[in-house]
C-alpha positions as CSV (number, residue, x, y, z in Angstrom):
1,X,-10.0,-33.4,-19.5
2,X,-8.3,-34.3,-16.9
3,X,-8.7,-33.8,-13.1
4,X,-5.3,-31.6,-12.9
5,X,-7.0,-29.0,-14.7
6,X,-10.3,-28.4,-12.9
7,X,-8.6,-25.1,-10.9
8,X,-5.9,-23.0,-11.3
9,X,-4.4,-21.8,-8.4
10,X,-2.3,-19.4,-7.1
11,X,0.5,-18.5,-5.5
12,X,1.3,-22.5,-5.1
13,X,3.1,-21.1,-1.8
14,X,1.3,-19.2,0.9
15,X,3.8,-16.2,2.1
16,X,3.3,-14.5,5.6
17,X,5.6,-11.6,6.5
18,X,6.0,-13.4,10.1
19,X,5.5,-10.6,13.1
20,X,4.7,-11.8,17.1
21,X,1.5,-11.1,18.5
22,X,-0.2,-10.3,14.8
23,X,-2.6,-11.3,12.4
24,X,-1.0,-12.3,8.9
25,X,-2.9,-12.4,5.8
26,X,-2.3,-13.7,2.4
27,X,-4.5,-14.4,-0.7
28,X,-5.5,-17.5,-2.8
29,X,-6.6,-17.0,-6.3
30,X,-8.7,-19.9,-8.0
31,X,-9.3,-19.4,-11.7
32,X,-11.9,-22.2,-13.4
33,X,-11.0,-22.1,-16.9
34,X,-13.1,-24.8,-17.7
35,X,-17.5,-24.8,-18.7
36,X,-18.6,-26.7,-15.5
37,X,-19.2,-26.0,-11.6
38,X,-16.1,-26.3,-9.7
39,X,-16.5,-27.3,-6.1
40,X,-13.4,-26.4,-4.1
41,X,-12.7,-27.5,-0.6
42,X,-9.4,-26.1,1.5
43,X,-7.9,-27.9,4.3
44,X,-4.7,-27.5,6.5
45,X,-2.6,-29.4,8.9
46,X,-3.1,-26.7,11.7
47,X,-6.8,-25.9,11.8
48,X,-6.5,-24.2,14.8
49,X,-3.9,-21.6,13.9
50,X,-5.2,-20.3,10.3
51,X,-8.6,-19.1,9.7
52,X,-9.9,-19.6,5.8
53,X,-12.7,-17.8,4.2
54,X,-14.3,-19.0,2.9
55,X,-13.0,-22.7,3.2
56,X,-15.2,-24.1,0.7
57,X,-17.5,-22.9,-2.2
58,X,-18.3,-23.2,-5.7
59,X,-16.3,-21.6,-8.9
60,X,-18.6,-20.7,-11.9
61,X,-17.7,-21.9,-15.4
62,X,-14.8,-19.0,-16.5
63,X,-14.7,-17.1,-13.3
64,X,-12.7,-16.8,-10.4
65,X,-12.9,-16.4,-6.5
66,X,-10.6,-15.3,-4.0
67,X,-9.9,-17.0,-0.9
68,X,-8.3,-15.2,2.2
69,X,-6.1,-17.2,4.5
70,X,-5.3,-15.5,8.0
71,X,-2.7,-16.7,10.4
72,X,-3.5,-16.1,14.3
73,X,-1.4,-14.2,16.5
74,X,1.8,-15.9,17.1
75,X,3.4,-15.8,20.3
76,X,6.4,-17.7,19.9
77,X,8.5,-17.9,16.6
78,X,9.2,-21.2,15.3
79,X,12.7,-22.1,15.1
80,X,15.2,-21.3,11.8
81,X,11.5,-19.2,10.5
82,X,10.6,-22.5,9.3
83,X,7.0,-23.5,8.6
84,X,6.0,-27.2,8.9
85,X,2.1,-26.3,8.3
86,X,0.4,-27.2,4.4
87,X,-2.7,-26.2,3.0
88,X,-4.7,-28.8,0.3
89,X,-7.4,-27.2,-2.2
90,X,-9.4,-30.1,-3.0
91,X,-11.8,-29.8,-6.1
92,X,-14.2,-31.6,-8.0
93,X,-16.8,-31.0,-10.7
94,X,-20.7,-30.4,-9.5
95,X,-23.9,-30.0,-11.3
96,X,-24.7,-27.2,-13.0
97,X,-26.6,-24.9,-10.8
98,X,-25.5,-26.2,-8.1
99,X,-25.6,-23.8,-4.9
100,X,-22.7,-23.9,-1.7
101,X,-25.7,-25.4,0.3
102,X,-25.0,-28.5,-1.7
103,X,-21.5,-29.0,-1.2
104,X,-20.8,-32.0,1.4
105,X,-17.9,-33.8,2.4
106,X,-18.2,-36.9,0.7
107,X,-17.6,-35.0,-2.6
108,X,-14.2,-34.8,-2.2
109,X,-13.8,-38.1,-1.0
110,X,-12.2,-40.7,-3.4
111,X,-13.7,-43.1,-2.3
112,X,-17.2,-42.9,-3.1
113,X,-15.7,-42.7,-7.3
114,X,-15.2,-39.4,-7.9
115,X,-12.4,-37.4,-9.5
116,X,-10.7,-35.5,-7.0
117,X,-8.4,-32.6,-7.9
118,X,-5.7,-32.0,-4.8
119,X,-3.1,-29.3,-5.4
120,X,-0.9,-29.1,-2.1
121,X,0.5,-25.9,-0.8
122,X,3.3,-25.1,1.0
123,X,4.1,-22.0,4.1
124,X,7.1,-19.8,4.1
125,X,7.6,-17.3,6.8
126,X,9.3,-14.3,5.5
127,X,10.7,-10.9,6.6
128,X,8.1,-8.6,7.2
129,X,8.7,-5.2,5.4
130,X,11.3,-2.9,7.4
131,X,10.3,0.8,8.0
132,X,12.3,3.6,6.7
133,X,15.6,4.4,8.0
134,X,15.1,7.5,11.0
135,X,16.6,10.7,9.7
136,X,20.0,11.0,11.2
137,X,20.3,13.4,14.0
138,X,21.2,17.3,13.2
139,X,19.9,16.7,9.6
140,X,16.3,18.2,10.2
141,X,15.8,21.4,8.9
142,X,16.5,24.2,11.2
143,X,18.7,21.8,13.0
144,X,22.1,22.8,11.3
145,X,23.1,24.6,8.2
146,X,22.2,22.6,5.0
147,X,25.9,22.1,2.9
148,X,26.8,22.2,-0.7
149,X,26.8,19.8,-2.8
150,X,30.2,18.6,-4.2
151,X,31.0,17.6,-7.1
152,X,30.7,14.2,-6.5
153,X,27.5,15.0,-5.1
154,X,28.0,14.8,-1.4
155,X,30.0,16.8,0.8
156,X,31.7,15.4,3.9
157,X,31.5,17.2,7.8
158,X,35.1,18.5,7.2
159,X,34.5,20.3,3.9
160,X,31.4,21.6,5.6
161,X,33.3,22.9,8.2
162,X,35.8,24.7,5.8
163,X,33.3,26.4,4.1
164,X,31.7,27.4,7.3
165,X,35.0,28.8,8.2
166,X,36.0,30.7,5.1
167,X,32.5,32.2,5.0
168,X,32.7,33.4,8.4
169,X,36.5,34.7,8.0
170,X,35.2,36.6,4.9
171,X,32.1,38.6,5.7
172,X,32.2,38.9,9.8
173,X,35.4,41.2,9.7
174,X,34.5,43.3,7.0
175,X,31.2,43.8,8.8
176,X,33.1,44.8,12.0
177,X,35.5,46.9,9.9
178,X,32.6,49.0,8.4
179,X,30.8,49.8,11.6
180,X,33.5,51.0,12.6
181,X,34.5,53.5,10.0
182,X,31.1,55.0,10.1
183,X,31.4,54.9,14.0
184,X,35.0,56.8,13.6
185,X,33.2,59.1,10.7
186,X,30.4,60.2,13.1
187,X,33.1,61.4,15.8
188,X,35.3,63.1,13.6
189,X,32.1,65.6,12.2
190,X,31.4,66.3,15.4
191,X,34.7,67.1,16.4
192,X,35.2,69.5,13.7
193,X,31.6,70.9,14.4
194,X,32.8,71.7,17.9
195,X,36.2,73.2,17.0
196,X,33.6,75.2,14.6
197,X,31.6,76.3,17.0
198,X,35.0,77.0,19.1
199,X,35.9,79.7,16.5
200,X,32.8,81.1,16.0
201,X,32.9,81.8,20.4
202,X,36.3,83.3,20.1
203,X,35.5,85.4,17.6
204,X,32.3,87.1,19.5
205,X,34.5,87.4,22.6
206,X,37.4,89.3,20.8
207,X,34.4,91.5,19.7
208,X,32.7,91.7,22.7
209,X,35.8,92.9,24.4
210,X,37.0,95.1,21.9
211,X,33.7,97.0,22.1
212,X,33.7,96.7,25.7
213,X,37.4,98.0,25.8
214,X,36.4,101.3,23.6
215,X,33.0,102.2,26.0
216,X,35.0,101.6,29.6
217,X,38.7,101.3,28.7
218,X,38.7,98.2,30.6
219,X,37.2,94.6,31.8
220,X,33.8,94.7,33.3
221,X,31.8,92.0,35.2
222,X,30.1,91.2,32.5
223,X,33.0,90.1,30.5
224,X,34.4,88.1,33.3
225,X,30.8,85.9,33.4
226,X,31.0,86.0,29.7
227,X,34.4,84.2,29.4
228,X,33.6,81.9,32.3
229,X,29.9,81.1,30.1
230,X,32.7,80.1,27.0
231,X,35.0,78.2,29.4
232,X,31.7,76.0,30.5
233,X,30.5,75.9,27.3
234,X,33.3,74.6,25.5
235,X,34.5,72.4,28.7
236,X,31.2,70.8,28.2
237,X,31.4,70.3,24.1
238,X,34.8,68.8,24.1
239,X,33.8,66.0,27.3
240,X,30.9,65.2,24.9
């Protein structure tokens, strides 16, 4: 077997959607396909500005562990979005039942004869994910009327506005127009009602005088404040 197969690991490029003044996370995922203890060590050129965790530890024989690589706050970008910064996972073969409390350094050093697996990594800054477009002004509801669709599927401000039109040159007059023939309706019943009532006045004052003709031969007081009653009366019907 040899070393280059100790770990898998991935992504083989650590992505960071790159915002100022915030924390960026991204994963690692270490897979030990093999039967032994893998010890795994990661480094970077720019200790200061990532935090990893954990940064060393052991993978049992067919399992996996996650490790979590968080980028400080940023207060300046770099220039172009370029990232100069790498990452190393270092790993090497252990005892069996070995714990993290026996990892040490010189493990993964070459030098003292063992075999080192080293899988570089590389950063890439990229666009952090944009937020939704803001919904264009008017199109809320309650703001404006909501169109048609068209055929095509969309309906532009100027068809809009003809069908706003023809709606309101098709229903507002006719709604005018009816009001008022019920309006002209009303004052033509009661104009007939009064030219009823008119005739019905006449006719008891032709009596009345007749009757009052036969008993005195003539006009009495009475009949004078009985026609000047009618002439209020009727005055008052037709100004109504």
């Amino acid at each position: 077997m040899s070393a280059t197969d100790l770990l898998g690991i991935e992504p083989l490029e650590l992505q960071f959607p790159f915002e100022l003044k915030k924390q960026i996370s991204c994963s690692l995922h270490l897979t030990n396909k093999t039967n032994d203890y893998i010890a795994f060590k990661v480094k970077t050129t720019s200790p200061k500005k990532y935090c990893v965790r954990p940064n060393t530890g052991i993978v049992l024989p067919r399992s996996t562990c996650d490790v979590v690589v968080t980028m400080q706050a940023q207060r300046e970008a770099p220039s172009d979005m370029q990232s100069k910064d790498k990452f190393l996972v270092q790993s090497v073969i252990v005892n069996q039942g070995a714990a993290l409390k026996d990892i040490t350094a010189e493990m993964f050093s070459k030098d003292s004869g063992h075999i080192v697996d080293e899988v570089k990594l590389r950063v890439v800054y990229v666009s952090p994910p944009q937020p939704p477009s803001p919904v264009p002004e008017g199109s809320e509801e309650g703001s404006s009327p909501r169109p048609s669709v068209s055929d095509n599927g969309h309906i532009t401000s100027s068809e809009f506005a003809a069908v706003n039109t023809t709606r309101t040159a098709g229903f507002e007059p006719k709604e005018r127009s009816s009001e008022a023939s019920d309006l002209l309706s009303k004052l033509t019943d009661e104009k007939n009602l009064a030219v009823q009532q008119n005739a019905k006045l006449r006719q008891e004052l032709e009596l009345l005088k007749r009757e009052l003709s036969k008993k005195q031969g003539g006009f009495s007081f009475i009949v004078v404040l009985a026609i000047a009653l009618l002439g209020i009366i009727l005055g008052y019907l037709f100004k109504s």
